[in-house]
MOPAC internal coordinates of N, CA, C and O (Angstrom, degrees):
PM7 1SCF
backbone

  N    0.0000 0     0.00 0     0.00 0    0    0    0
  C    1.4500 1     0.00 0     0.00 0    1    0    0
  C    1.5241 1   109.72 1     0.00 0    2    1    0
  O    1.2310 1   120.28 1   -53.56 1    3    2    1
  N    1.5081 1   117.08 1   126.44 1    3    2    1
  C    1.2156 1   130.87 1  -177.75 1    5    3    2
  C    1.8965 1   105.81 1   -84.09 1    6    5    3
  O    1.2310 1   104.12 1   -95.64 1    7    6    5
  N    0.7073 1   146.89 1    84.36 1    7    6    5
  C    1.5571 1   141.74 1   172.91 1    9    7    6
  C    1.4193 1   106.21 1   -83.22 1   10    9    7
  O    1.2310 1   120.28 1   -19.44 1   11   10    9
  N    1.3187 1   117.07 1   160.56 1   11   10    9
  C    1.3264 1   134.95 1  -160.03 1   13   11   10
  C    2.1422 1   108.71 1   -75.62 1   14   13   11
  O    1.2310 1   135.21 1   140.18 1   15   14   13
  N    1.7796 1    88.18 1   -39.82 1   15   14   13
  C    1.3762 1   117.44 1  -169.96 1   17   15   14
  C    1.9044 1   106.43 1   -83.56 1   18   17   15
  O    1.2310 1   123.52 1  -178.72 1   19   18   17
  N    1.4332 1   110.85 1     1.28 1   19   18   17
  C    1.4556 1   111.32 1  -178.11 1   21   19   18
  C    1.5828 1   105.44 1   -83.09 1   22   21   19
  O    1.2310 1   126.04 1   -43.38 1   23   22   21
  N    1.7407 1   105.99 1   136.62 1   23   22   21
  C    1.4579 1   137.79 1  -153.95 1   25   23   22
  C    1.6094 1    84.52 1   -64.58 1   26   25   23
  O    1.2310 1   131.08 1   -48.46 1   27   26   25
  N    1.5203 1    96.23 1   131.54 1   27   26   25
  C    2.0106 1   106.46 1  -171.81 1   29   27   26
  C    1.3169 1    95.82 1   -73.78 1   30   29   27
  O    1.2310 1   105.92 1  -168.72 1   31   30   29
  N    1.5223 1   143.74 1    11.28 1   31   30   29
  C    1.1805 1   132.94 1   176.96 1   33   31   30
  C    1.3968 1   112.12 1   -85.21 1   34   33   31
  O    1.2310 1   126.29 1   139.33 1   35   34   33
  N    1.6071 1   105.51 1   -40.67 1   35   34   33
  C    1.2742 1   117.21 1  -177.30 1   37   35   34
  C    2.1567 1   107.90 1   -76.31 1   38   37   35
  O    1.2310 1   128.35 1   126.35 1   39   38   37
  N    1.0279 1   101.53 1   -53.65 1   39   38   37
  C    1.7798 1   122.42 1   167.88 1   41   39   38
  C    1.7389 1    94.95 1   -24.16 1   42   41   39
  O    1.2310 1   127.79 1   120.16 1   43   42   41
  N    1.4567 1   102.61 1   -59.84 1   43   42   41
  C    1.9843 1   112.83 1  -166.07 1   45   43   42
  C    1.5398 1    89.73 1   -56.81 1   46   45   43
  O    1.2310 1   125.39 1   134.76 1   47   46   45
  N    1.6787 1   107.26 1   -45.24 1   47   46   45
  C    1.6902 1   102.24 1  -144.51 1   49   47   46
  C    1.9680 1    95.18 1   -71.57 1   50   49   47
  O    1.2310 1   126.08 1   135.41 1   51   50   49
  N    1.1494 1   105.91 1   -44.59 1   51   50   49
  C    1.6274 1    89.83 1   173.34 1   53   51   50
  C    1.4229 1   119.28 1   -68.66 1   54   53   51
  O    1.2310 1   117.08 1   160.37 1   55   54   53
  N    1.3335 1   123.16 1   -19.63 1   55   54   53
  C    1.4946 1   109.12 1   162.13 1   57   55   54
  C    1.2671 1   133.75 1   -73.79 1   58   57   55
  O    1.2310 1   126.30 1   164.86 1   59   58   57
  N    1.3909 1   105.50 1   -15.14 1   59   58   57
  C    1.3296 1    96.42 1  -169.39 1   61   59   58
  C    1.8049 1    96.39 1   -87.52 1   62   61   59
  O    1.2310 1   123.63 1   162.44 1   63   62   61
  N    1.8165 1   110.65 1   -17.56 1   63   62   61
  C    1.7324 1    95.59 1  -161.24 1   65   63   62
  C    1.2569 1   109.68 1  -103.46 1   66   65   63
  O    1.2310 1   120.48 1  -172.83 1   67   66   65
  N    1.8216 1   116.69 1     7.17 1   67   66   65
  C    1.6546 1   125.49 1   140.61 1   69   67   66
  C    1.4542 1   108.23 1   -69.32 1   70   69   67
  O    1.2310 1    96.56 1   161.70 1   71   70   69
  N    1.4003 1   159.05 1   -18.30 1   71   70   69
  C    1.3303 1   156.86 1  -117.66 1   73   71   70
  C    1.3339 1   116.10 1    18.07 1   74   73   71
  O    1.2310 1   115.90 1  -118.34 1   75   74   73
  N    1.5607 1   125.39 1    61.66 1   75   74   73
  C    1.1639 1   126.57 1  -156.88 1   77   75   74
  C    1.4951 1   109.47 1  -110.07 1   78   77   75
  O    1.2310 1   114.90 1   -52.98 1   79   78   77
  N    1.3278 1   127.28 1   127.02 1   79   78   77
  C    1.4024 1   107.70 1   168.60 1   81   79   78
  C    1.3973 1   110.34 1  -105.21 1   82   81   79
  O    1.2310 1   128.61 1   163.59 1   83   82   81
  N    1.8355 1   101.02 1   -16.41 1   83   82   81
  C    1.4065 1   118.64 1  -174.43 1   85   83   82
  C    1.4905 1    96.11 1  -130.94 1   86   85   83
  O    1.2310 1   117.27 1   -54.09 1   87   86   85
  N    1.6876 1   122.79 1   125.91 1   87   86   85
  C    1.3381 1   139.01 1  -145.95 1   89   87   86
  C    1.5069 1    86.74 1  -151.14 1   90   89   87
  O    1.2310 1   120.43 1   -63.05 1   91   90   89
  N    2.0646 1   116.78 1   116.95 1   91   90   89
  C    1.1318 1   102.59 1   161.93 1   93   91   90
  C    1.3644 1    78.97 1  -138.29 1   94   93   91
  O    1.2310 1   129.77 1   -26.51 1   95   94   93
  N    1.4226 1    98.77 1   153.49 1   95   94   93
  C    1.5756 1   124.84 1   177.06 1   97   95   94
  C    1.7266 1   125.68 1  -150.40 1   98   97   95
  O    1.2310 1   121.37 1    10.46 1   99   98   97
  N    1.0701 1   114.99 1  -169.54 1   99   98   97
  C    1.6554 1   113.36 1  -162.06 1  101   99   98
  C    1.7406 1   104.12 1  -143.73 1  102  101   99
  O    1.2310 1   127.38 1    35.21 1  103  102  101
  N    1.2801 1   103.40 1  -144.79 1  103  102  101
  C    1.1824 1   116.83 1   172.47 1  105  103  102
  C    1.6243 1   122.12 1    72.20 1  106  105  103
  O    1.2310 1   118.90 1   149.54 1  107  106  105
  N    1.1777 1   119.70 1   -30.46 1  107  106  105
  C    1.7430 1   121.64 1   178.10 1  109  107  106
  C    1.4339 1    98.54 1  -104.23 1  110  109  107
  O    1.2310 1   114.46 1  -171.24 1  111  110  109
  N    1.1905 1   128.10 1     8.76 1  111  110  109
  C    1.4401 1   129.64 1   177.86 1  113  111  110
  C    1.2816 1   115.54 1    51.99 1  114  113  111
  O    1.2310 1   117.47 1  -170.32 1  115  114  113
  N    1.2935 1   122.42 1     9.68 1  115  114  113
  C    1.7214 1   128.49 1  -160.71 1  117  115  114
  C    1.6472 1   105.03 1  -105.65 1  118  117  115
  O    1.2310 1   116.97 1   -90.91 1  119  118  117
  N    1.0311 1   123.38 1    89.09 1  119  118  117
  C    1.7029 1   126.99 1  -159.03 1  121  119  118
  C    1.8438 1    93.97 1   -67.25 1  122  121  119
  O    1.2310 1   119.13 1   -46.73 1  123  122  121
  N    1.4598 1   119.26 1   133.27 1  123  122  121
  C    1.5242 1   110.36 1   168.12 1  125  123  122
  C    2.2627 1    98.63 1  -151.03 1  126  125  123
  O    1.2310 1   132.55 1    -6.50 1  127  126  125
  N    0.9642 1    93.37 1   173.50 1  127  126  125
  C    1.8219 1    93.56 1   170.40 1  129  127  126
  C    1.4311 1    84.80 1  -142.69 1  130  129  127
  O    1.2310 1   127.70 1   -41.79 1  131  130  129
  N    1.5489 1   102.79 1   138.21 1  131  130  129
  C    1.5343 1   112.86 1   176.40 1  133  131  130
  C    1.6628 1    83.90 1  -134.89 1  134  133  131
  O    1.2310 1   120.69 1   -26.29 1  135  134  133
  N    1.6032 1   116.28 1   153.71 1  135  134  133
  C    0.8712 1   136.77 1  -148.00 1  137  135  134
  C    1.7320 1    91.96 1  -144.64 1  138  137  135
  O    1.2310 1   110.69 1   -72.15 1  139  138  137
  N    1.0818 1   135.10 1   107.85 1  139  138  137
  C    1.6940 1   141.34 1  -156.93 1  141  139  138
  C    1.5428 1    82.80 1  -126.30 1  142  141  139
  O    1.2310 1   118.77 1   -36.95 1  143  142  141
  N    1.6036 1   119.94 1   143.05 1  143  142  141
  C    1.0192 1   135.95 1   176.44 1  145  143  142
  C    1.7610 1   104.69 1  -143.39 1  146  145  143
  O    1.2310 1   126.93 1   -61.04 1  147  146  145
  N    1.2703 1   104.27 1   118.96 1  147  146  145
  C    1.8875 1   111.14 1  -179.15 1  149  147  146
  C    1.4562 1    90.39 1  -115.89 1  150  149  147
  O    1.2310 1   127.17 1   -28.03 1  151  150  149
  N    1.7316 1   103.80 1   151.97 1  151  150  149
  C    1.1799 1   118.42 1   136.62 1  153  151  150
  C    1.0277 1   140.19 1  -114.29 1  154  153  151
  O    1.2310 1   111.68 1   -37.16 1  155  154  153
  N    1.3402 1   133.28 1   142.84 1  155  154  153
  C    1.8466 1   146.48 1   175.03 1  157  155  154
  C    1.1845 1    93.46 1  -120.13 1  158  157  155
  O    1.2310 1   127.84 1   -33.47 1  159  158  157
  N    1.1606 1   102.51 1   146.53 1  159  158  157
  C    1.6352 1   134.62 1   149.10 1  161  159  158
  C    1.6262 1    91.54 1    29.18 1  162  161  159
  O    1.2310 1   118.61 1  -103.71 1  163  162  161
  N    1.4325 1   120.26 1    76.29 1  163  162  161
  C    1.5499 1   150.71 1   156.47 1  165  163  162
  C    1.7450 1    92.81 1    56.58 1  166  165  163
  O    1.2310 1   116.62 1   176.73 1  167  166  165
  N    1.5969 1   124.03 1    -3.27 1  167  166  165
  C    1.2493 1   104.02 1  -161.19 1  169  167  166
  C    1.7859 1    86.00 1  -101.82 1  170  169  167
  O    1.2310 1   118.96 1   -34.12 1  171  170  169
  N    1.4269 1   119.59 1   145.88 1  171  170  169
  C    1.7269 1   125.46 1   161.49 1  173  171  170
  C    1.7128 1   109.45 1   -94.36 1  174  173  171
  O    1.2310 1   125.67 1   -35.81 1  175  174  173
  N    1.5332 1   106.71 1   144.19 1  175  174  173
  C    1.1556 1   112.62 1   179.70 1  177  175  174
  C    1.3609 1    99.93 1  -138.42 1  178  177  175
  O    1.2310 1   121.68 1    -2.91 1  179  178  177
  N    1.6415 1   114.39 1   177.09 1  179  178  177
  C    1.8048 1    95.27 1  -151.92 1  181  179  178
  C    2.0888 1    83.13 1  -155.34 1  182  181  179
  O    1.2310 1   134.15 1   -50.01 1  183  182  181
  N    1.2622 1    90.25 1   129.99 1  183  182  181
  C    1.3692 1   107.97 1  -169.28 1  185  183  182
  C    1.9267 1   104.10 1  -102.68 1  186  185  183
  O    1.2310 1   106.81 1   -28.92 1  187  186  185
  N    0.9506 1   142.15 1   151.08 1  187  186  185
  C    1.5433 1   138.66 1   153.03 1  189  187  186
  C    1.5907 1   109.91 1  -124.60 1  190  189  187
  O    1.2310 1   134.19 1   -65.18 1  191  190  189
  N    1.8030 1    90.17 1   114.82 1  191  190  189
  C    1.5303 1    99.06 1   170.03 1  193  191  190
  C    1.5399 1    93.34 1  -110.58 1  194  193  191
  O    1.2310 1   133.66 1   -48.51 1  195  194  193
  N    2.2118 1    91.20 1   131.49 1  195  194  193
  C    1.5036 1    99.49 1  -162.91 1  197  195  194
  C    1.7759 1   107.03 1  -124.76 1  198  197  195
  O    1.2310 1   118.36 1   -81.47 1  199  198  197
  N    1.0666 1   120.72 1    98.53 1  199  198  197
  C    1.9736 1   115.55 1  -176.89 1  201  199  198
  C    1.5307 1    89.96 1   -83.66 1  202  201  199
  O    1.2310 1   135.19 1   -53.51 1  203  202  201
  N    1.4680 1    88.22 1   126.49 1  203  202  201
  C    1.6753 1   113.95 1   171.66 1  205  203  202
  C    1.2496 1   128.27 1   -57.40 1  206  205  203
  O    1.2310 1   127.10 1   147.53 1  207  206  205
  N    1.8994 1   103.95 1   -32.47 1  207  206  205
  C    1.4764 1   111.25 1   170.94 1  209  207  206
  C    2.2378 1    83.71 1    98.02 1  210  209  207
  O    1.2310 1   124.63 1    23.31 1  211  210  209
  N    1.4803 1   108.71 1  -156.69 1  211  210  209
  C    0.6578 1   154.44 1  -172.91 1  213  211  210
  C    0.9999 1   145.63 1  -126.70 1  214  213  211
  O    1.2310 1   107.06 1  -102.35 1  215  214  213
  N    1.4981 1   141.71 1    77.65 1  215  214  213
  C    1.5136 1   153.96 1   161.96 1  217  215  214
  C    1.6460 1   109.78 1    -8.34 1  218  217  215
  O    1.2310 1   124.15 1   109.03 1  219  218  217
  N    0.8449 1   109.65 1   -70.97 1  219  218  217
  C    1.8207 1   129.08 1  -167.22 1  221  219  218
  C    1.3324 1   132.57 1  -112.93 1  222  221  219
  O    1.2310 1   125.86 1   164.13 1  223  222  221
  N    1.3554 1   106.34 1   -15.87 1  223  222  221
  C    1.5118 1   129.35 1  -170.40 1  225  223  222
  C    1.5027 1   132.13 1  -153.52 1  226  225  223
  O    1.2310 1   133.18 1  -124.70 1  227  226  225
  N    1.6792 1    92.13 1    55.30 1  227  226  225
  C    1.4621 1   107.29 1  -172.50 1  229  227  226
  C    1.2020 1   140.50 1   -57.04 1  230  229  227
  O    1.2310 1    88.66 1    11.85 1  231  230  229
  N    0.9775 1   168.43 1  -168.15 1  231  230  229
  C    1.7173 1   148.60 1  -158.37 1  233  231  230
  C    1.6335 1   103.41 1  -166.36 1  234  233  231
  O    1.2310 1   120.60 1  -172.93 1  235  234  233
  N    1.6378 1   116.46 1     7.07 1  235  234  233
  C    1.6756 1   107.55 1  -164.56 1  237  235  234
  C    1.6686 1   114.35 1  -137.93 1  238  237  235
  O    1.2310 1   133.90 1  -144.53 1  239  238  237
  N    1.5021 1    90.73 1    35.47 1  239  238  237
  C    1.5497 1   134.46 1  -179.82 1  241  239  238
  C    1.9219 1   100.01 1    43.32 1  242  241  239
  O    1.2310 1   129.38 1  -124.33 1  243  242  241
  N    1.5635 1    99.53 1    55.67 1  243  242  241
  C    1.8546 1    97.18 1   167.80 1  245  243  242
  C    1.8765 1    78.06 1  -140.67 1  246  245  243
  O    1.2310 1   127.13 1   -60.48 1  247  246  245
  N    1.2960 1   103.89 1   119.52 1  247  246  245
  C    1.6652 1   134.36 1   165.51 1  249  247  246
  C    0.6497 1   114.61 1   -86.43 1  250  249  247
  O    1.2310 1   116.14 1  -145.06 1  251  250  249
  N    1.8891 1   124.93 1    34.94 1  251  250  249
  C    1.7081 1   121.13 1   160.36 1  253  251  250
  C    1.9725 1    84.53 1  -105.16 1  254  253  251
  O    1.2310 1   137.66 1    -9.42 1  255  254  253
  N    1.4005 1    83.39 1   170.58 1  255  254  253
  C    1.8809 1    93.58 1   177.07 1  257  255  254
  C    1.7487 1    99.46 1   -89.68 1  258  257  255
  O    1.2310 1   127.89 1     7.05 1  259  258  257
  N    1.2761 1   102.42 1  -172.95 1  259  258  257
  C    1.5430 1    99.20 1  -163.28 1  261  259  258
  C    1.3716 1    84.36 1  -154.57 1  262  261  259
  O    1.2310 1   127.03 1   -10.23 1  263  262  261
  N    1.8442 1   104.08 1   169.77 1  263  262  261
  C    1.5278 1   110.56 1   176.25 1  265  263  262
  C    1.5634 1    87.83 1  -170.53 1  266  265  263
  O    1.2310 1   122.04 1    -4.82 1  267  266  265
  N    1.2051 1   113.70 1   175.18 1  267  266  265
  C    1.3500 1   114.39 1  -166.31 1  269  267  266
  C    1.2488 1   109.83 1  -141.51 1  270  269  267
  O    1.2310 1   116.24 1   -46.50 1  271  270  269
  N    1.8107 1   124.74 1   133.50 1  271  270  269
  C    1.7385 1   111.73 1  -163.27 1  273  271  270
  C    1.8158 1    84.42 1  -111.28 1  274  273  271
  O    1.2310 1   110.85 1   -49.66 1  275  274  273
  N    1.1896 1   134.82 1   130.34 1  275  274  273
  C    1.3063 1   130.60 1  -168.28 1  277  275  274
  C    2.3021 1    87.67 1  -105.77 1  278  277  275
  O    1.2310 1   117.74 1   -38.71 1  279  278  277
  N    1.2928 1   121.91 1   141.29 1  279  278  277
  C    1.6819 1   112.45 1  -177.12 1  281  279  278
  C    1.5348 1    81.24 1  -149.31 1  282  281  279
  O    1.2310 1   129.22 1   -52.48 1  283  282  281
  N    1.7478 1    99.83 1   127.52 1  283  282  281
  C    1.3690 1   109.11 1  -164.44 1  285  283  282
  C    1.8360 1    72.64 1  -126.51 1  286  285  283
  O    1.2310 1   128.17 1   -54.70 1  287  286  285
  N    1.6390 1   101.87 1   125.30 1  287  286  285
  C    1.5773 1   111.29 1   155.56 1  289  287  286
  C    1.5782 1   115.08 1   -31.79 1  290  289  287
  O    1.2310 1   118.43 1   -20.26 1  291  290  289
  N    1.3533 1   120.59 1   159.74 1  291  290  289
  C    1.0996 1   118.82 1   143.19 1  293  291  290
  C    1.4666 1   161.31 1   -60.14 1  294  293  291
  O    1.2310 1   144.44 1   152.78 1  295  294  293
  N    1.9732 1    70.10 1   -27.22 1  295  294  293
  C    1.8047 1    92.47 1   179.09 1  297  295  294
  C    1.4388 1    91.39 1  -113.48 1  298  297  295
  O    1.2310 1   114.01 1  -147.01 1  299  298  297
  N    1.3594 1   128.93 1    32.99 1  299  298  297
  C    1.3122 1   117.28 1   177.49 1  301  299  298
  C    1.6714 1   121.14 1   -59.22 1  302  301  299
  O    1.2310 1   126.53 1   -36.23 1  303  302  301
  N    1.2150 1   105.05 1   143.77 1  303  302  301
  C    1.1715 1   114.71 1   170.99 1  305  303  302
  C    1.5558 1   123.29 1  -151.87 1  306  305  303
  O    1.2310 1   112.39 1    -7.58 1  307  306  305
  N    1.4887 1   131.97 1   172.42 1  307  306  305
  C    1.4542 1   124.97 1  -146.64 1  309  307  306
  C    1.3754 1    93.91 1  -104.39 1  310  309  307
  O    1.2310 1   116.99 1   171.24 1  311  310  309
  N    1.3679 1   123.34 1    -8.76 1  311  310  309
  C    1.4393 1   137.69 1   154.14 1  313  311  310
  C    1.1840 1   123.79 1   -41.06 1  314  313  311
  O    1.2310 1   116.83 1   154.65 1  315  314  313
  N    2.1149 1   123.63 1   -25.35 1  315  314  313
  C    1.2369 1   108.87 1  -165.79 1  317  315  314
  C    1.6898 1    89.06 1  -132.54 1  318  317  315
  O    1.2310 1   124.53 1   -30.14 1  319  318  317
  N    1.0502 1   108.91 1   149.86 1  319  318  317
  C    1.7288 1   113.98 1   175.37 1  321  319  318
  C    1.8176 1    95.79 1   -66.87 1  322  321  319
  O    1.2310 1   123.43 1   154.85 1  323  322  321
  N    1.2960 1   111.03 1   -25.15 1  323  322  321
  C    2.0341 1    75.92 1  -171.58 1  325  323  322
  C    1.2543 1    88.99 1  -133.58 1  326  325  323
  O    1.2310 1   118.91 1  -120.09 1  327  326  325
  N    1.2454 1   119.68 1    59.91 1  327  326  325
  C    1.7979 1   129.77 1   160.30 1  329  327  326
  C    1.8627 1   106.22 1   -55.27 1  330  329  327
  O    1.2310 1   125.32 1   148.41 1  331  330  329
  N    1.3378 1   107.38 1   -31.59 1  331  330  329
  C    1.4578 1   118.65 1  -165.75 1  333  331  330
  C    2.0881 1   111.06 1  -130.00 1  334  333  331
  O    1.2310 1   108.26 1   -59.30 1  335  334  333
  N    0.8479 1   139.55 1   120.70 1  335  334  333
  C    1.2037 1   144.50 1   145.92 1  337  335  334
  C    1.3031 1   144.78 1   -73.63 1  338  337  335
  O    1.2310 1   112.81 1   -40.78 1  339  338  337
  N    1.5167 1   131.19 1   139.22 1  339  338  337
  C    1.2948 1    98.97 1  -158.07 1  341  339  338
  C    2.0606 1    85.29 1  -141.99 1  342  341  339
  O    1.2310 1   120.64 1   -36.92 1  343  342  341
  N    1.4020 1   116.39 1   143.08 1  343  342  341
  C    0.9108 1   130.86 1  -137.92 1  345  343  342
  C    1.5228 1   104.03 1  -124.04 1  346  345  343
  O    1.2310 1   109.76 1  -122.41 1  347  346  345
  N    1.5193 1   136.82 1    57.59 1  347  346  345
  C    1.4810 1   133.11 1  -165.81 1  349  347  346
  C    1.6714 1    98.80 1   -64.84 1  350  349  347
  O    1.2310 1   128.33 1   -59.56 1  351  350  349
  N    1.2151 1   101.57 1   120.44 1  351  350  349
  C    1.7087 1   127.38 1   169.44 1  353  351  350
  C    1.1296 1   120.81 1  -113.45 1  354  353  351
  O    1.2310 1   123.70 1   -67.27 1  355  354  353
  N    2.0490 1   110.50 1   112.73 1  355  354  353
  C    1.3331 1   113.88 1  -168.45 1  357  355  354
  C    1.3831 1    99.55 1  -109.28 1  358  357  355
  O    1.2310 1   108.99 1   -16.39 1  359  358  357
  N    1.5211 1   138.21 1   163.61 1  359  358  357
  C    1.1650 1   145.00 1  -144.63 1  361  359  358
  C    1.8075 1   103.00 1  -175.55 1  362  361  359
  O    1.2310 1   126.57 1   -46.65 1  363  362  361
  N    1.4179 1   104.97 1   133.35 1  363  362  361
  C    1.2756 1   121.13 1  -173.29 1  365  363  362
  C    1.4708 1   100.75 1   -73.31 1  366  365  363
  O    1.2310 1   108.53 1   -32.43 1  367  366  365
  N    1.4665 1   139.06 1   147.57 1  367  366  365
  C    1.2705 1   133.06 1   146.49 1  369  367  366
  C    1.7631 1   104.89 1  -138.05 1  370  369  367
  O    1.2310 1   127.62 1    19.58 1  371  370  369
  N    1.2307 1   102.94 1  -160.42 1  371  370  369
  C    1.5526 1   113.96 1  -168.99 1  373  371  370
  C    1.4233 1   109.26 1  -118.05 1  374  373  371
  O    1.2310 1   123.27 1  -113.95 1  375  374  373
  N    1.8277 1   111.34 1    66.05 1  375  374  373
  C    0.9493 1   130.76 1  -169.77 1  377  375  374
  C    1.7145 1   110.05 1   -72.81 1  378  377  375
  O    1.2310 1   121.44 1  -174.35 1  379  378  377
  N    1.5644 1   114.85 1     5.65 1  379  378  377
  C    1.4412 1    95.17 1  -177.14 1  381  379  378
  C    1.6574 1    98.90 1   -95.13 1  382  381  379
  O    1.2310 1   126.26 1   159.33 1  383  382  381
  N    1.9961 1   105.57 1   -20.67 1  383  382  381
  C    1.6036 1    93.48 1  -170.06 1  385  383  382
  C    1.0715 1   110.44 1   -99.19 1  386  385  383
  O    1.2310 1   117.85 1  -166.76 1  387  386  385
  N    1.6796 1   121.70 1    13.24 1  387  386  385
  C    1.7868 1   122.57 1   156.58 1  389  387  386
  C    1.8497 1   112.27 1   -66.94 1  390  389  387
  O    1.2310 1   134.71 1   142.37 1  391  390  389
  N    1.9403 1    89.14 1   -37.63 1  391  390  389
  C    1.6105 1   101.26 1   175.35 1  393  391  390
  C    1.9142 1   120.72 1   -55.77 1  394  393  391
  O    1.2310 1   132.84 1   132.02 1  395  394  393
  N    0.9432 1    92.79 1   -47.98 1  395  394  393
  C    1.7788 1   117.59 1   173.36 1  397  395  394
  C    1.6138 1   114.85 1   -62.04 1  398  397  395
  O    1.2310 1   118.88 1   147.71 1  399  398  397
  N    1.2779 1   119.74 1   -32.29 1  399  398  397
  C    1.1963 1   129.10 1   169.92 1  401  399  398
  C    1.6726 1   124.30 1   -80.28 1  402  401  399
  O    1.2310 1   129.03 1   155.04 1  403  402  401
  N    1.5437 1   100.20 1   -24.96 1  403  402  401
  C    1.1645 1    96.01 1   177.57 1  405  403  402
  C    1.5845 1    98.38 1  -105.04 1  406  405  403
  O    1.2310 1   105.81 1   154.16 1  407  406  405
  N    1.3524 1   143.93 1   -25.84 1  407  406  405
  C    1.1337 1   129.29 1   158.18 1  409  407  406
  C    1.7969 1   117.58 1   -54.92 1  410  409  407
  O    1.2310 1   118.31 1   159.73 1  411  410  409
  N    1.3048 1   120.83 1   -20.27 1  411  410  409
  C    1.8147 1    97.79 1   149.35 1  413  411  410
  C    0.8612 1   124.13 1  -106.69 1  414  413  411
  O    1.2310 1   118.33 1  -139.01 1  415  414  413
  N    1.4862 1   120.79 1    40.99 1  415  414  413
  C    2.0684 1   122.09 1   172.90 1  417  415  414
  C    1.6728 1    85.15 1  -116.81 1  418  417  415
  O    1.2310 1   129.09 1   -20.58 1  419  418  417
  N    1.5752 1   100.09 1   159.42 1  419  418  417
  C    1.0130 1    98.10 1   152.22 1  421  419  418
  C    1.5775 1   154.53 1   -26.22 1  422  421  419
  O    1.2310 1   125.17 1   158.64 1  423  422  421
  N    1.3811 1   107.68 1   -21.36 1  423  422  421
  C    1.3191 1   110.47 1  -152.48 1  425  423  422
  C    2.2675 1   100.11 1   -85.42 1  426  425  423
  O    1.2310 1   133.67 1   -14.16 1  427  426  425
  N    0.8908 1    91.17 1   165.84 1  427  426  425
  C    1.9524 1   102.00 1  -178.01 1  429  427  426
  C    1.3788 1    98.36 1   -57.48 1  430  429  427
  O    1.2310 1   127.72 1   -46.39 1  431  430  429
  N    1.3414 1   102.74 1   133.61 1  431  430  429
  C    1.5696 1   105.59 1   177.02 1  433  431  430
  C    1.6634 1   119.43 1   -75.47 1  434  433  431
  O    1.2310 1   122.87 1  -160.87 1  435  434  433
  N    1.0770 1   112.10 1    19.13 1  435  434  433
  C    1.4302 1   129.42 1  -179.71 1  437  435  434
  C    1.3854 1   103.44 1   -95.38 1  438  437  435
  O    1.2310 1   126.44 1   154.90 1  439  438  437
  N    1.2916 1   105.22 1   -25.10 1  439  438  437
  C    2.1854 1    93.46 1   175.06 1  441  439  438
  C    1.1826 1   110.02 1  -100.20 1  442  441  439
  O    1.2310 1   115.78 1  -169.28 1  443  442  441
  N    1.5413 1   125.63 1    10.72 1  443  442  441
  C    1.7180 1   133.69 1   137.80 1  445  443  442
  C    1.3548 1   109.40 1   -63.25 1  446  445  443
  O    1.2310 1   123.84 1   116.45 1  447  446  445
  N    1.3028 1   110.23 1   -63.55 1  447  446  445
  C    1.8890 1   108.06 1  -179.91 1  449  447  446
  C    1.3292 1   121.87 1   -38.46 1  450  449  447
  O    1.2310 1   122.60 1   126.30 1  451  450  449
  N    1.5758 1   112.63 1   -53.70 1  451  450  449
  C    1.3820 1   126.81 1   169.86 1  453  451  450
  C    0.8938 1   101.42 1   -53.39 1  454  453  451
  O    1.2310 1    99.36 1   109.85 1  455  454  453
  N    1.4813 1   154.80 1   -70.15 1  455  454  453
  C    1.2979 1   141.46 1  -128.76 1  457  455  454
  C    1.7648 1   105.96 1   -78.43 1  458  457  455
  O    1.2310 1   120.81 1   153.77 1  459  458  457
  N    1.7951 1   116.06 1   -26.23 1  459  458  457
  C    0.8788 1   129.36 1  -163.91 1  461  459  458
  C    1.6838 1    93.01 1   -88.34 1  462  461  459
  O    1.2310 1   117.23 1   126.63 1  463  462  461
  N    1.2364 1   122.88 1   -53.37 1  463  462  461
  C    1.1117 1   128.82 1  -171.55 1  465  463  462
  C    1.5250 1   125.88 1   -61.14 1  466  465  463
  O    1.2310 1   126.53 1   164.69 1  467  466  465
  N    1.4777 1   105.04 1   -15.31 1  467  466  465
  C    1.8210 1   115.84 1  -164.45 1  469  467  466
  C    1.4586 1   104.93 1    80.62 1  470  469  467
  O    1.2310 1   115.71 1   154.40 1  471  470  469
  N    0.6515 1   125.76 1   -25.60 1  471  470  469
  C    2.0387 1   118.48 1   173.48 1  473  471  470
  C    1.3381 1   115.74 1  -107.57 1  474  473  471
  O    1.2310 1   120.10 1   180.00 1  475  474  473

């Protein structure tokens, strides 16, 4: 699990051993853009670790779905903290009859609650 609040030492160390300068991922449903800046040899270079959040099953108590528009400059480069922008897009759906659907499937009626609840 990628969290927003994980120590940028560790954040660098998985970016650097994906070759990532640009890192988007999922799974905690918690959409954030963190913007990591190292220095070497007097020059700074600037990394973005980006969680997508969640489409359908958000985790950060807002029960619209989400999607994410990622807009990388042209002249981007790892030289500038905002070479790239990143654009969280929330969107209305009909989160009570995703709720209703999963309260008659198998699944725990607790990922109806959530869905209603934002978590």
């Amino acid at each position: 699990y990628l969290f927003e609040d994980r120590e940028e030492k560790s954040m660098l160390r998985i970016m650097k051993d994906a070759d990532a300068d640009i890192l988007c991922f999922g799974h905690t449903h918690k959409p954030f853009h963190r913007v990591i800046a190292e220095t070497n040899d007097g020059v700074t270079s600037h990394r973005h670790a980006i969680n997508i959040g969640s489409v359908g099953k958000p985790k950060d108590n807002d029960k619209r779905g989400g999607y994410v528009l990622l807009n990388i400059k042209e002249d981007s480069s790892i030289l500038t903290a905002d070479s790239i922008t990143v654009d969280f897009i929330r969107f209305e759906y009909d989160y009570e009859k995703a709720a209703k659907a999963v309260e008659e499937s198998p699944l725990p009626n607790g990922y109806a609650d959530n869905l209603r609840n934002g978590y």
